[in-house]
C-alpha positions as CSV (number, residue, x, y, z in Angstrom):
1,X,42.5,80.8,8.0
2,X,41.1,80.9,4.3
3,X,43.4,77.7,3.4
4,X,41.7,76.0,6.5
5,X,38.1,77.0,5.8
6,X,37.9,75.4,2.4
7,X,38.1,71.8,2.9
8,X,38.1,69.3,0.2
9,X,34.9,67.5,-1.2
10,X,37.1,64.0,-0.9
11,X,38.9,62.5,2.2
12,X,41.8,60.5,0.9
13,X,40.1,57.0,1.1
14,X,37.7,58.4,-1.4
15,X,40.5,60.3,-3.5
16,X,42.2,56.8,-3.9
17,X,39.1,55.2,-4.6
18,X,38.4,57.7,-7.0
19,X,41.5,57.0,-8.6
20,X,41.8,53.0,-8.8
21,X,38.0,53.4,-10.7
22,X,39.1,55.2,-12.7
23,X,42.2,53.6,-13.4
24,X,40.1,50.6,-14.1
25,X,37.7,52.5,-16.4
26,X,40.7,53.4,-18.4
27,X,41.9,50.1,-18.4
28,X,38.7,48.6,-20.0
29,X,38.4,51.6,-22.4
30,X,42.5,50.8,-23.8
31,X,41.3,47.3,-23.9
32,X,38.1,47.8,-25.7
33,X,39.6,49.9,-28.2
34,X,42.7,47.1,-29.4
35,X,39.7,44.5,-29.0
36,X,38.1,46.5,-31.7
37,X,40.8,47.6,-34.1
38,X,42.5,43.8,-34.0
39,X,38.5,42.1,-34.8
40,X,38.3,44.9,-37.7
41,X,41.5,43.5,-39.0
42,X,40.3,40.4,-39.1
43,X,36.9,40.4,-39.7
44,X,35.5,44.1,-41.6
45,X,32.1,43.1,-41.8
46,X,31.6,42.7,-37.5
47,X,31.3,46.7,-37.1
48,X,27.9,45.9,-38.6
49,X,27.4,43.5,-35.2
50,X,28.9,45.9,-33.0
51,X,25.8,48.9,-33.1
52,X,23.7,47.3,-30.7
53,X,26.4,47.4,-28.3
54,X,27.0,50.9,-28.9
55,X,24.0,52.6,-27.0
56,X,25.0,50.5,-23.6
57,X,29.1,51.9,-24.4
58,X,27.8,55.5,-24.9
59,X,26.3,55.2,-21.1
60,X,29.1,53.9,-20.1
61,X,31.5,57.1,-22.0
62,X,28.7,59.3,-20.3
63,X,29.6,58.0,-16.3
64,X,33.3,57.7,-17.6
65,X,33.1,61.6,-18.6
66,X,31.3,62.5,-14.7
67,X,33.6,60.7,-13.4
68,X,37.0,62.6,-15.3
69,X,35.2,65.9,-14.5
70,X,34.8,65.1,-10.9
71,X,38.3,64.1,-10.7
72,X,39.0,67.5,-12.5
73,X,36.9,69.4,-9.9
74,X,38.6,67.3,-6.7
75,X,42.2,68.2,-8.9
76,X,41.6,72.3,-9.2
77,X,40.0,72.9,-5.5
78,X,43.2,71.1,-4.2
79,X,45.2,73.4,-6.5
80,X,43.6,76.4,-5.4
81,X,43.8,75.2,-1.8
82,X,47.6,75.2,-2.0
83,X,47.7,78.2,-3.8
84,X,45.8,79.9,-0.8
85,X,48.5,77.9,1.3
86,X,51.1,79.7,-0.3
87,X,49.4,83.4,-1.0
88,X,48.9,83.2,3.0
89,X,52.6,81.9,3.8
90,X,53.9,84.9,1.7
91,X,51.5,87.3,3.2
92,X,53.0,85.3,6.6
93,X,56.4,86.2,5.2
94,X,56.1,89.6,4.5
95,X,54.5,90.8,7.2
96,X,57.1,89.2,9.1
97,X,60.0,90.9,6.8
98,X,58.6,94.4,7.5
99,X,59.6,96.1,10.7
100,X,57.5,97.4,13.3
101,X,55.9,100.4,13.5
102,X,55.6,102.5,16.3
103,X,52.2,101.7,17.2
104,X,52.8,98.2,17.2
105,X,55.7,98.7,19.8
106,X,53.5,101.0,22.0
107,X,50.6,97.9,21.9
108,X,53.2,95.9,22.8
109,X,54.5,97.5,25.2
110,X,51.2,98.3,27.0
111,X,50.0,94.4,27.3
112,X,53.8,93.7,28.7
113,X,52.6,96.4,31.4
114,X,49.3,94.7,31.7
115,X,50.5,91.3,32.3
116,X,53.2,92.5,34.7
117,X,50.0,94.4,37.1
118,X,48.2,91.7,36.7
119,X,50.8,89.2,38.2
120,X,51.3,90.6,41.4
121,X,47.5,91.2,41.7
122,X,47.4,87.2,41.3
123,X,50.3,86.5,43.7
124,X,48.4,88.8,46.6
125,X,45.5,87.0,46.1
126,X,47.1,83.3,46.0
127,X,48.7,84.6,49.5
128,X,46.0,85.5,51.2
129,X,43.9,82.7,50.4
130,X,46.5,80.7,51.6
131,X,47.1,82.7,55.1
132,X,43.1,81.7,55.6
133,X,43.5,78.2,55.1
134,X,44.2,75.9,58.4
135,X,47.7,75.4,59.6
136,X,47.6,71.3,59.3
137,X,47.8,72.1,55.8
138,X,51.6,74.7,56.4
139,X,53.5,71.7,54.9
140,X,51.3,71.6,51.9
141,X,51.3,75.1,51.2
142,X,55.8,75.6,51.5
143,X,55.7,72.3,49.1
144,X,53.3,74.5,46.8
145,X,55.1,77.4,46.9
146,X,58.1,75.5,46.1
147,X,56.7,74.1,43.3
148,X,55.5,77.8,41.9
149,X,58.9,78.8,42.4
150,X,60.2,75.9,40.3
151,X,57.4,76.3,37.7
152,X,58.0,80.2,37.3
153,X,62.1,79.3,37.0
154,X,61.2,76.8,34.0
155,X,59.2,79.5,32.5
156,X,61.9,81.9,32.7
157,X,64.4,79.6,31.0
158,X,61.7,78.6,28.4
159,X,61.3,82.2,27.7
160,X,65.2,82.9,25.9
161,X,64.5,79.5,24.3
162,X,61.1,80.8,23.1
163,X,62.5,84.0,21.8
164,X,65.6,82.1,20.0
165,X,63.1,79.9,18.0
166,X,61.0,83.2,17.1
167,X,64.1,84.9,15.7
168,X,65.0,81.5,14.0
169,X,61.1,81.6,12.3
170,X,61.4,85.0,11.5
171,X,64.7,84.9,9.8
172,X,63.6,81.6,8.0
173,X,60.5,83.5,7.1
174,X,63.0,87.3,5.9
175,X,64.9,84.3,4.0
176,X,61.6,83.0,2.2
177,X,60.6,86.3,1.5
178,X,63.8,87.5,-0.3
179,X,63.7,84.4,-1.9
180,X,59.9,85.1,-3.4
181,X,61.1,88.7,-3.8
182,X,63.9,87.5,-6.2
183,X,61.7,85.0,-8.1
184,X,59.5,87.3,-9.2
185,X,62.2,89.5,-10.2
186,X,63.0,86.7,-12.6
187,X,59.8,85.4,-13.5
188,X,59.2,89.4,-14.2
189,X,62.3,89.7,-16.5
190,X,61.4,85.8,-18.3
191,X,57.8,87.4,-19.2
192,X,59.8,90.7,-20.6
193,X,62.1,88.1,-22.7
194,X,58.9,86.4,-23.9
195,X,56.9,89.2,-25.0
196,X,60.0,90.7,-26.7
197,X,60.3,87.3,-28.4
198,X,56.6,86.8,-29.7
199,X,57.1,90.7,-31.0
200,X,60.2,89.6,-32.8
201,X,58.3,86.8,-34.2
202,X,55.3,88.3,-35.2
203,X,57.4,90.6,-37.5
204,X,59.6,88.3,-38.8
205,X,55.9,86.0,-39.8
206,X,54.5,89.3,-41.1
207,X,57.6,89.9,-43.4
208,X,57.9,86.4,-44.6
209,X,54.5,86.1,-45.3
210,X,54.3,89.4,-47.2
211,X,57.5,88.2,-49.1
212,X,55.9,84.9,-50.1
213,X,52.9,86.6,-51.5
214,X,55.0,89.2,-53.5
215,X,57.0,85.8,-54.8
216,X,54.0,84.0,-55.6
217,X,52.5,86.8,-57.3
218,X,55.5,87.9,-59.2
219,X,55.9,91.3,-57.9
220,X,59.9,92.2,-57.1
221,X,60.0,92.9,-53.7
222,X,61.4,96.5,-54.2
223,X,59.9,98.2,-51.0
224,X,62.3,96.1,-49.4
225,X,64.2,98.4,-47.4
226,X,67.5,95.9,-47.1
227,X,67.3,94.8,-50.6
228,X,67.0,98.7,-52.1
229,X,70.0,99.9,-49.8
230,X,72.2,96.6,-50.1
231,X,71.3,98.0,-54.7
232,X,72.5,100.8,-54.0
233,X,75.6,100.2,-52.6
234,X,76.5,97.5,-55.2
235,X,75.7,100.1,-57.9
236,X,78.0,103.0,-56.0
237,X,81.0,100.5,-56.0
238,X,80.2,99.3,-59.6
239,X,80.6,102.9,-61.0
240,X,83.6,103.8,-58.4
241,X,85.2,100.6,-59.9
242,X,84.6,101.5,-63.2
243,X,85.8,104.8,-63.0
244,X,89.1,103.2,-61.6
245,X,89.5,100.8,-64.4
246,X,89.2,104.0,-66.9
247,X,91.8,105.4,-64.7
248,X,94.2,102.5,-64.9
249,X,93.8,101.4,-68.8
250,X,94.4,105.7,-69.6
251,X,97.7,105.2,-67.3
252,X,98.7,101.8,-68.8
253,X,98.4,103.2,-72.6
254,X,100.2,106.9,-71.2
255,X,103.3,103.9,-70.0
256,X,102.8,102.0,-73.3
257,X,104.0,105.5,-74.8
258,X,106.9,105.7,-72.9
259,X,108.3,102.6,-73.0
260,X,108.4,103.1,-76.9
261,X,109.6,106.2,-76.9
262,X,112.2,105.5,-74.8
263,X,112.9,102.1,-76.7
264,X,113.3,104.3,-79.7
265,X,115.6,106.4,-78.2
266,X,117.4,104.4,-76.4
267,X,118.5,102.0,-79.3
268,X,122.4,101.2,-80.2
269,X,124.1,103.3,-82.9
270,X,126.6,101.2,-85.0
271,X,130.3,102.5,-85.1
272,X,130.1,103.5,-88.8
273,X,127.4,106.3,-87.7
274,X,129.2,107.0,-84.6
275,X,132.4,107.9,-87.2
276,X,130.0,109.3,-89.5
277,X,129.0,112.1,-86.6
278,X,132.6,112.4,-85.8
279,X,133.4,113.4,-89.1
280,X,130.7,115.3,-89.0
281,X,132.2,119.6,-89.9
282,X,130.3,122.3,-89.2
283,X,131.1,125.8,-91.2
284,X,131.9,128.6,-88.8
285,X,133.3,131.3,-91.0
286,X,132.3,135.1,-91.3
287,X,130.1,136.2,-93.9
288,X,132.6,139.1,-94.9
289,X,134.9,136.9,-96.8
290,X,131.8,136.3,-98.9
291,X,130.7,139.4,-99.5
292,X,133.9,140.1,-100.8
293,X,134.2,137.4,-103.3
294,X,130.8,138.6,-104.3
295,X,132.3,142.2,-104.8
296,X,134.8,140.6,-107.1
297,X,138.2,142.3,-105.4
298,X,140.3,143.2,-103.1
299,X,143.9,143.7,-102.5
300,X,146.7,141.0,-103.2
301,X,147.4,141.1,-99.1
302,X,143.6,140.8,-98.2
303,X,143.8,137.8,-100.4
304,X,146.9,136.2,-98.6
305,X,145.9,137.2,-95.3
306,X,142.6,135.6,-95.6
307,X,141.9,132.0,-93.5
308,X,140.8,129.2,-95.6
309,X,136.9,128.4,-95.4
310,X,135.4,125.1,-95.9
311,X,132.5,125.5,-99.0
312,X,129.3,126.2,-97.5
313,X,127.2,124.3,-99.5
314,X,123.5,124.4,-97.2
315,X,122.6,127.4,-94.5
316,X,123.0,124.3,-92.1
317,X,126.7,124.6,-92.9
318,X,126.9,120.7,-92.9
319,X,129.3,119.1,-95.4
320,X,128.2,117.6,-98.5
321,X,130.6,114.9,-97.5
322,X,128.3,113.6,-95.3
323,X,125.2,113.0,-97.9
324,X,127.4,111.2,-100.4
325,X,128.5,108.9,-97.3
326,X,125.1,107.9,-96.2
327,X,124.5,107.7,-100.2
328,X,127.0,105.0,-100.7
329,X,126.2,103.0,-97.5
330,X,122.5,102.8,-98.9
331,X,123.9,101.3,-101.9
């Protein structure tokens, strides 16, 4: 009812009217304008001859300006007219979508009982009007009632016909309604997007902008919370790696020591020393034979009986044999 009680200013003859004047007007204006910009190329002193026209082209800006802002007005009362089309249709839709309330099935259900007295009321009172009419007319009245009877069977088939075409509207109109109902879910969850993404935006414009002026004034940006933790870590695995290279150059000089000892010990002997420590004599004998000789006696069968000793020349009890061999291989 609100959509029909706000009619528009225009009819169509007038919109379309409207619109081929100020097609034309445009026209004139586009032409105008390349008039102009291909005489200044041609000629630059004619702008000079051009300011007496300029007061009757200012007029004619002024009626072209009425005219765009009528055009505006006609354009945003036939957008709000559809938009009070469509806020009614969903209201339409809605209510149709919800189910009915008790009160609205006992309303109903009282004006069914209503109609229902008031039909055989009608019929009693269509009968005995016709019982007081004249009997010529007894032909005329069993057509009549023939014709009721037909009239009230049309009615009742038009009735399951009537009702299929309401459920058809109101399932179109549940359809419509789910439809709207999931739109806005969506345009509700685009706007969420949005305002998450002009957020995002704004901070990311705050922090470039304070990270341009720190660049352009020559400050470090050292409040920078990435920039100070990505320092630190760099710094924790330069001292880790440099421990690790102390680790490994102690380790390499420790296997540097090995391999030379073991070089050193593990080098060939020639045969002459191998003979050399085979001929090598070791002095095992008692220290009583000495003592003896140092006492300067004994009897004539201690003396035979006695084992012969190698000369102990060192406490090692290694031959002197042995020196003057290394003595002469020197030589």
């Amino acid at each position: 009812m609100a959509a029909s009680s706000s009619s528009p200013l225009f009819s169509p003859a007038s919109d379309k009217r409207f619109w081929s004047t100020l097609r034309s007007r445009v026209d004139a204006l586009i032409g105008d304008r390349n008039a102009k910009i291909s005489i200044q190329n041609v000629d630059p002193s004619f702008p000079t001859e051009i300011n007496s026209r300029e007061s009757n082209r200012a007029k004619r800006l002024k009626e072209d300006s009425m005219l765009l802002l009528r055009g505006f007005d006609s354009i945003s009362q036939t957008l709000s007219q559809l938009s009070n089309n469509l806020d009614n249709a969903l209201q339409g839709a809605r209510e149709l979508a919800k189910p009915p309330t008790l009160t609205d099935l006992f309303h109903s259900k009282l004006k069914n009982s209503e109609t229902k007295e008031e039909d055989p009321k009608q019929k009693g009172n269509q009968e005995e009007s016709k019982i007081g009419l004249k009997r010529k007319f007894d032909y005329s009245e069993c057509s009549d009632d023939n014709k009721g009877d037909d009239g009230s069977q049309k009615e009742n088939e038009q009735s399951p016909q009537n009702k299929k075409m309401m459920k058809k509207a109101k399932n179109l109109a549940i359809s419509m309604a789910t439809k709207a109902a999931s739109l806005a879910r969506e345009l509700k969850s685009i706007k969420s997007d949005l305002c998450f993404m002009q957020e995002r935006c704004s901070l990311l414009e705050e922090e470039n902008r304070r990270l341009r002026d720190g660049f352009t004034k020559g400050i470090r940006p050292e409040e920078d919370d990435l920039v100070r933790l990505q320092l630190e870590a760099l710094l924790a695995e330069k001292s880790r790696l440099a421990n690790e290279n102390a680790n490994l150059v102690r380790e390499n000089q420790c296997l540097h020591q090995l391999v030379e000892y073991h070089q050193m010990t593990s080098q060939d002997l020639s045969a002459s020393y191998e003979e050399v420590v085979r001929g090598m004599c070791l002095d095992f004998s008692s220290p009583i034979a000495e003592e003896e000789e140092i006492n300067g006696g004994g009897d004539s069968d201690d003396a035979d009986n006695r084992v012969t000793q190698t000369p102990r020349t060192d406490i090692f009890g290694i031959s002197t044999s042995l020196d003057h061999y290394f003595d002469e291989e020197q030589h």
